[in-house]
DSSP file (Angstrom, degrees, kcal/mol; ACC not computed):
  #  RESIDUE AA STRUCTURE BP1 BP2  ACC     N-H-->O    O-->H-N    N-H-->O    O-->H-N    TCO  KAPPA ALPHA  PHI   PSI    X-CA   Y-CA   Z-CA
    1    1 A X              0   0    0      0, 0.0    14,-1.2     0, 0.0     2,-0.4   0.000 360.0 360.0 360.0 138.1    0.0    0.0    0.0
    2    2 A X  B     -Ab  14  67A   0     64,-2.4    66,-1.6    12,-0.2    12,-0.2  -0.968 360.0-133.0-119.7 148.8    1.2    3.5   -0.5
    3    3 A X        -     0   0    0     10,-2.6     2,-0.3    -2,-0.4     5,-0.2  -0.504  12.5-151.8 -85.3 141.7    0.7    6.6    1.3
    4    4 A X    >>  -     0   0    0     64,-0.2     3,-2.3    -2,-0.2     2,-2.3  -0.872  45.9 -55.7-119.3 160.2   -0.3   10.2    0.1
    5    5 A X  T 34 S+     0   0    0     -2,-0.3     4,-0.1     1,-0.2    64,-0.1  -0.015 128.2  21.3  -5.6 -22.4    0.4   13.7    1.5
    6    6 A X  T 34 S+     0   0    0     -2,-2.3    -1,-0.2     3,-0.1    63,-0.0   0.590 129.6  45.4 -96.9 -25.3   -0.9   13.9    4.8
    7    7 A X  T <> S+     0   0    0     -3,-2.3     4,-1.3     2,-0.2    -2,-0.2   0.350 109.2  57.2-103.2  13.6   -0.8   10.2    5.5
    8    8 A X  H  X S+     0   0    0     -4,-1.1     4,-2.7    -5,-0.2     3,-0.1   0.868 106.1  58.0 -57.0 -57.5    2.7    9.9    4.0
    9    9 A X  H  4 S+     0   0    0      1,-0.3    -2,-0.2     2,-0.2    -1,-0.1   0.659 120.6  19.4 -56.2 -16.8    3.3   12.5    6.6
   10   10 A X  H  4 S+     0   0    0      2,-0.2    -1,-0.3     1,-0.1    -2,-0.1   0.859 133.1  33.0-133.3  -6.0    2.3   10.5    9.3
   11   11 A X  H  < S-     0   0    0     -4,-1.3    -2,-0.2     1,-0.5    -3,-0.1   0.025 102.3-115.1-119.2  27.3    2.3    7.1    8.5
   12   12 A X     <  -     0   0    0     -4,-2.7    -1,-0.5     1,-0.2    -2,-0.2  -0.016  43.0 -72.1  70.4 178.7    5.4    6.8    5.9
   13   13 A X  S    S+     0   0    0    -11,-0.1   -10,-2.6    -4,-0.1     2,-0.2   0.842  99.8  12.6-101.4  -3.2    5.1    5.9    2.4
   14   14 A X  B     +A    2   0A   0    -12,-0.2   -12,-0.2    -3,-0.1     2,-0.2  -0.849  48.7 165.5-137.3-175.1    4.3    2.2    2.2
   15   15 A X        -     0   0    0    -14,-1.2    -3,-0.0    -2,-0.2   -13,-0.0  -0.665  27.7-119.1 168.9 128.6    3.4   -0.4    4.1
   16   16 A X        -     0   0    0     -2,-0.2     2,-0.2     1,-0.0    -2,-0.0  -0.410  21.5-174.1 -84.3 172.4    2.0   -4.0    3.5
   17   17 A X        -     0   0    0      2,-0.0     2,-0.4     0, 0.0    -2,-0.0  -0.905  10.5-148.9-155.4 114.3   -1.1   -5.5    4.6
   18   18 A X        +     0   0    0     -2,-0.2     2,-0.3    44,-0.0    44,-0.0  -0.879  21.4 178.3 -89.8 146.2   -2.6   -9.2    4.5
   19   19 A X        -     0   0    0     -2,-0.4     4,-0.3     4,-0.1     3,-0.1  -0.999  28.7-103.1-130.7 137.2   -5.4   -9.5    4.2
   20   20 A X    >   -     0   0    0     -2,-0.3     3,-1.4     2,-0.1     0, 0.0  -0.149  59.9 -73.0 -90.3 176.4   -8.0  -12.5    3.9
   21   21 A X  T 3  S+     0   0    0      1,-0.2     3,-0.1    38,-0.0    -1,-0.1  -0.218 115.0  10.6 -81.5 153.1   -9.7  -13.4    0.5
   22   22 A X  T 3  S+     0   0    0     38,-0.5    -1,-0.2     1,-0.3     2,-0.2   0.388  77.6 158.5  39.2  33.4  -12.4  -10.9   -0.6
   23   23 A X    <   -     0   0    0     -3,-1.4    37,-3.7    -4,-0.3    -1,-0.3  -0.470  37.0-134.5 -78.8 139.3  -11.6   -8.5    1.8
   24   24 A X  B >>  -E   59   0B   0     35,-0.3     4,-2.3    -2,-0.2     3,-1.1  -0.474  17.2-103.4 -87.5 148.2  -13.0   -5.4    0.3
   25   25 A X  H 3> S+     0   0    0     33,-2.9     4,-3.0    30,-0.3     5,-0.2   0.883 126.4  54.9 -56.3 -24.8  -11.4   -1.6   -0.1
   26   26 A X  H 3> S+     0   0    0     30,-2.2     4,-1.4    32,-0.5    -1,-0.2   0.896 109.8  44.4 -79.0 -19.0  -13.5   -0.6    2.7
   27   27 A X  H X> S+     0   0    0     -3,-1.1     4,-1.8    29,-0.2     3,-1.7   0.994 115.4  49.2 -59.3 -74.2  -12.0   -3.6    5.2
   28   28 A X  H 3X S+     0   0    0     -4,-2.3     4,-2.0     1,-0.3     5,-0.4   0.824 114.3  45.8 -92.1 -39.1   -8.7   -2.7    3.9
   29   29 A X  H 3X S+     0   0    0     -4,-3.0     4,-1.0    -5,-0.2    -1,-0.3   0.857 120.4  38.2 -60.1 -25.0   -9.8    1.1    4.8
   30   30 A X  H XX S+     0   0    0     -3,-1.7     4,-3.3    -4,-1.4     3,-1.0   0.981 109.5  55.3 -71.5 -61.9  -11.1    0.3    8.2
   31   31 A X  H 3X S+     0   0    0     -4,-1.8     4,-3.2     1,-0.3     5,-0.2   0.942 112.4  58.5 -46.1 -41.4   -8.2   -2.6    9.1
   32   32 A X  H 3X S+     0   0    0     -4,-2.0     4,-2.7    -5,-0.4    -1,-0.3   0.959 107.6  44.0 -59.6 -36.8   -6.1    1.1    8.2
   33   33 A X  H << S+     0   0    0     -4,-1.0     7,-0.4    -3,-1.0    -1,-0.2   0.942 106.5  52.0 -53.0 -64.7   -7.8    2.7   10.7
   34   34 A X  H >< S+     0   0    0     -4,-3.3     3,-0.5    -5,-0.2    -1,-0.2   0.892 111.1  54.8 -55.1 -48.9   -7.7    0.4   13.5
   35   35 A X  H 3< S+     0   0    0     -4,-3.2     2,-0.9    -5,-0.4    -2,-0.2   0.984 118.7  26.9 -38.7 -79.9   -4.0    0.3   13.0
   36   36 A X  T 3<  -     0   0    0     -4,-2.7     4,-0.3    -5,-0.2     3,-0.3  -0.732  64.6-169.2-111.1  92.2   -3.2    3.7   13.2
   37   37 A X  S X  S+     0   0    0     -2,-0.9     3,-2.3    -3,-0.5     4,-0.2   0.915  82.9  76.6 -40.9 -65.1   -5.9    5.8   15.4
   38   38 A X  G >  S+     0   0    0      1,-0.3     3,-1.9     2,-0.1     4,-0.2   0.581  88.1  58.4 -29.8 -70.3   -4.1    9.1   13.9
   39   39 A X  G >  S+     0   0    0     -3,-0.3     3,-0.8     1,-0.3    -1,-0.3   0.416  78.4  79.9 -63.9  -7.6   -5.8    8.5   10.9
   40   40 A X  G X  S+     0   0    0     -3,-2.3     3,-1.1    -7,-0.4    -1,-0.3   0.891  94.3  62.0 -39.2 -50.0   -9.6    8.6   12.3
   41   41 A X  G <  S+     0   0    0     -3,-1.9    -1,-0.2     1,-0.3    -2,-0.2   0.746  87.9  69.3 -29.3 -45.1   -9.1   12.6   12.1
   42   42 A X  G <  S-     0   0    0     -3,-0.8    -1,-0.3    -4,-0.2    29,-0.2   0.425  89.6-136.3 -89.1 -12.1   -8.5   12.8    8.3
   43   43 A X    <   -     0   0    0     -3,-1.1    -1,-0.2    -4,-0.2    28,-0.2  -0.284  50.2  -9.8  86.8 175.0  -11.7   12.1    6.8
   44   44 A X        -     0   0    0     -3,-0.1     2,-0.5    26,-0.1    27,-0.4  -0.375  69.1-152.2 -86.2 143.3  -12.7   10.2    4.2
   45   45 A X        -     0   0    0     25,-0.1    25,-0.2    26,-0.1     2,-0.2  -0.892  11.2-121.4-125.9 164.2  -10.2    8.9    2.1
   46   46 A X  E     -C   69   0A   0     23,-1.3    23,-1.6    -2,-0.5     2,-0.3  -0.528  15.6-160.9 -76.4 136.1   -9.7    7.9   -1.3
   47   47 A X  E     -C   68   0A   0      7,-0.4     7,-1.6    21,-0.2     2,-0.3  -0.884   5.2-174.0-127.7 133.5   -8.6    4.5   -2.3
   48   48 A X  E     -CD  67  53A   0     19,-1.6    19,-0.9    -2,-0.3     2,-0.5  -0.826  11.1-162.1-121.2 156.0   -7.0    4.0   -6.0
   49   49 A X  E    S-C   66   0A   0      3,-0.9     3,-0.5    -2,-0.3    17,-0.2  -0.945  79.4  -9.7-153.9 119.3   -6.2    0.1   -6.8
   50   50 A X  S    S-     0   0    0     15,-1.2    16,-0.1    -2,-0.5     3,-0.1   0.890 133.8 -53.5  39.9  48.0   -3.8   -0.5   -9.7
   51   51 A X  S    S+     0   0    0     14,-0.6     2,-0.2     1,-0.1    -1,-0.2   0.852 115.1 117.1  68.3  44.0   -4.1    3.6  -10.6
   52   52 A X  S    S-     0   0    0     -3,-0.5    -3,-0.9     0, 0.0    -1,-0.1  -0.878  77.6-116.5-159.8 110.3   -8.1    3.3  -10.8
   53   53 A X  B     -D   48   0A   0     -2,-0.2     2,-0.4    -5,-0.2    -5,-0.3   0.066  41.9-144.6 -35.1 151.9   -9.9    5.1   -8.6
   54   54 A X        -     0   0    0     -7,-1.6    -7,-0.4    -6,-0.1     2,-0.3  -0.990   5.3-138.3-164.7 134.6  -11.8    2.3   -6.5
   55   55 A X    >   -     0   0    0     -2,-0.4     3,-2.0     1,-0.1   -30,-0.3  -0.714  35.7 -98.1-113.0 147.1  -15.3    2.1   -5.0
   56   56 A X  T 3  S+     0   0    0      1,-0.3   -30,-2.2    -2,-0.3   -29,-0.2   0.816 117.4  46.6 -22.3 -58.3  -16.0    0.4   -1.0
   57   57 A X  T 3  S+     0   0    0    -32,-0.2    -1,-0.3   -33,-0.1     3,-0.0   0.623  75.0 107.4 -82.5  -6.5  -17.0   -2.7   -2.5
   58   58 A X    <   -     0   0    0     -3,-2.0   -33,-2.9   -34,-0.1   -32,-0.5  -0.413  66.6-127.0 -72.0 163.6  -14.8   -3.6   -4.9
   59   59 A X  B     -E   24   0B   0    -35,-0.2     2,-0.4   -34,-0.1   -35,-0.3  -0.615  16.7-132.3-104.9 147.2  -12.8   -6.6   -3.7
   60   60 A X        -     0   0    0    -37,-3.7   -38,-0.5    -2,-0.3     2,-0.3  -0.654  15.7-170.4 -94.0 159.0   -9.3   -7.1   -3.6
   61   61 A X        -     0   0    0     -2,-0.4     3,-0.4   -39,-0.1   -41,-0.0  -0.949  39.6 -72.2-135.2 165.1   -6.8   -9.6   -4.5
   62   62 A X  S    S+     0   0    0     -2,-0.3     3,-0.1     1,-0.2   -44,-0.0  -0.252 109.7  31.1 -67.2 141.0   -3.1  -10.4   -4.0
   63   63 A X  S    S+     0   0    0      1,-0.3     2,-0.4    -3,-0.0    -1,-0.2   0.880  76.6 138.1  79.6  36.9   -1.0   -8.2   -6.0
   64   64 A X        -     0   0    0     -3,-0.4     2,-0.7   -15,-0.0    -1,-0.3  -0.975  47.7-140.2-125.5 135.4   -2.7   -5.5   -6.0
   65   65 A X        -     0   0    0     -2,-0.4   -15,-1.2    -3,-0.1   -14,-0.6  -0.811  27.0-161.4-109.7  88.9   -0.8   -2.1   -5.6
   66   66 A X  E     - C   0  49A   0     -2,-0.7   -64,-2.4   -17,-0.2     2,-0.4  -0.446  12.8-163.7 -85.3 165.9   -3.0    0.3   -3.4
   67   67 A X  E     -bC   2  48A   0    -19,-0.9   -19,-1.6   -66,-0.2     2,-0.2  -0.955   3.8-160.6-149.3 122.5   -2.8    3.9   -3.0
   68   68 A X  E     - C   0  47A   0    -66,-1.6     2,-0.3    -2,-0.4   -64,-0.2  -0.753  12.3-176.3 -84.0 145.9   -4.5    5.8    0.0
   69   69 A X  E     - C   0  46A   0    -23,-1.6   -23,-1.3    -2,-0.2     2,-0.3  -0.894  22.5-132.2-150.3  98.7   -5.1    9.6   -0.5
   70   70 A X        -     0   0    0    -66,-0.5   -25,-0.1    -2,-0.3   -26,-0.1  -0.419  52.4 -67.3 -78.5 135.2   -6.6   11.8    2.2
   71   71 A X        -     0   0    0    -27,-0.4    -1,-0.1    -2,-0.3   -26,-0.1   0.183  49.7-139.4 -44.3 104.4   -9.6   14.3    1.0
   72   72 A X        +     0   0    0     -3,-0.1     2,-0.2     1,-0.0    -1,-0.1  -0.040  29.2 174.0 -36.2 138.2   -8.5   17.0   -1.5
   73   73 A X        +     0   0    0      0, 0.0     2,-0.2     0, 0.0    -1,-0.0  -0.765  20.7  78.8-132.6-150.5  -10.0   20.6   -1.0
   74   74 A X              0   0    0     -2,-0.2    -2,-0.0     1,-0.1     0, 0.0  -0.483 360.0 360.0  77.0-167.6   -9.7   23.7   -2.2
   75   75 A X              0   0    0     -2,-0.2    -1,-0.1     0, 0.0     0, 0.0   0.632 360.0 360.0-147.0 360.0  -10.6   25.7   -5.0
């Protein structure tokens, strides 16, 4: 899994995760969670899965290169 700008900043920039079969991007967001309380603060974040934006349910599988993103603003 790799991290982006504010949870680079606090959790580094990668880190692996097993996880059991058909565990979903929202498991893999939660499991993230649980890990590292800091990251309850940040809001909802955005999950990319092989460099395609990735919805709660889709499921995951081994070998798959995830990308965590904390919620853009601005204008």
């Amino acid at each position: 899994m790799i991290y982006f700008a504010q949870l680079k900043e606090m959790l580094g920039p990668t880190e692996k995760f097993q996880l059991q079969d058909s565990s979903t991007v929202e498991s893999l967001v939660e499991a993230v969670t649980l890990m590292h309380e800091s990251v309850r603060g940040v809001g909802r974040i955005l999950v990319a899965v092989n460099g395609e934006f990735a919805e709660s349910e889709n499921v995951l599988v081994e070998g798959d290169i995830v990308a965590l993103f904390p919620p853009v603003s601005g204008g």
